[in-house]
C-alpha positions as CSV (number, residue, x, y, z in Angstrom):
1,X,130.1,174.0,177.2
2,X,133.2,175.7,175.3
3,X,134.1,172.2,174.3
4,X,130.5,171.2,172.5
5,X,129.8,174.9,171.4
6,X,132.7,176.2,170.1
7,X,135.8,174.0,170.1
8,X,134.0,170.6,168.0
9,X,132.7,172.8,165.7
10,X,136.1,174.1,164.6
11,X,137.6,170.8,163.9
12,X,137.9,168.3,161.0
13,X,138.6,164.9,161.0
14,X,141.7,163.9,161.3
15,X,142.9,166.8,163.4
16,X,144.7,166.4,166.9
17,X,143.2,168.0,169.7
18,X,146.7,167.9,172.6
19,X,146.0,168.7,176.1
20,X,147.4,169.2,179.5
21,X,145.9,167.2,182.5
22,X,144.1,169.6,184.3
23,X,141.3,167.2,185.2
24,X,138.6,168.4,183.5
25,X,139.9,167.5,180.4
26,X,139.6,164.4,181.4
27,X,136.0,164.1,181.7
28,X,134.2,161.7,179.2
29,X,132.2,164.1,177.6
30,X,135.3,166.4,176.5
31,X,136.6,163.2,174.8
32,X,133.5,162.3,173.3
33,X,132.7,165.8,172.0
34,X,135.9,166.1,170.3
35,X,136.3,162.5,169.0
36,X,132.4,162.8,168.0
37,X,133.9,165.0,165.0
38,X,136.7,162.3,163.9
39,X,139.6,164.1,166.1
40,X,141.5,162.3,168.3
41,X,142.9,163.3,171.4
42,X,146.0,163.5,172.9
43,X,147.6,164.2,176.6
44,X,150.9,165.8,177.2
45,X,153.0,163.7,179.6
46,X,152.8,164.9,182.9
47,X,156.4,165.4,183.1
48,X,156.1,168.1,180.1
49,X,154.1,170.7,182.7
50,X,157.2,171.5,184.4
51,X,158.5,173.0,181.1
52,X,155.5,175.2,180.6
53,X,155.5,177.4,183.4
């Protein structure tokens, strides 16, 4: 997984991880992955999509 493979590794703690809310992202083991590093993670209101198309 892109997340647990390349992406955790990456990070530091501290760091902010900020995603959209494509629904995957959502899924526990995304947040767990990233947090498991001392990231937190953050979701763009929904009403910022609009703007990034």
């Amino acid at each position: 997984m892109y997340v647990t493979q390349v992406l955790a590794p990456q990070l530091w703690k501290g760091a902010i991880v900020v995603m959209d809310n494509l629904k995957v992202h959502y899924a526990e083991r995304v947040r767990v992955a990233i947090e498991s590093v001392g990231t937190k993670v953050k979701f763009l209101p929904p009403t910022l999509q609009i703007y990034l198309l």
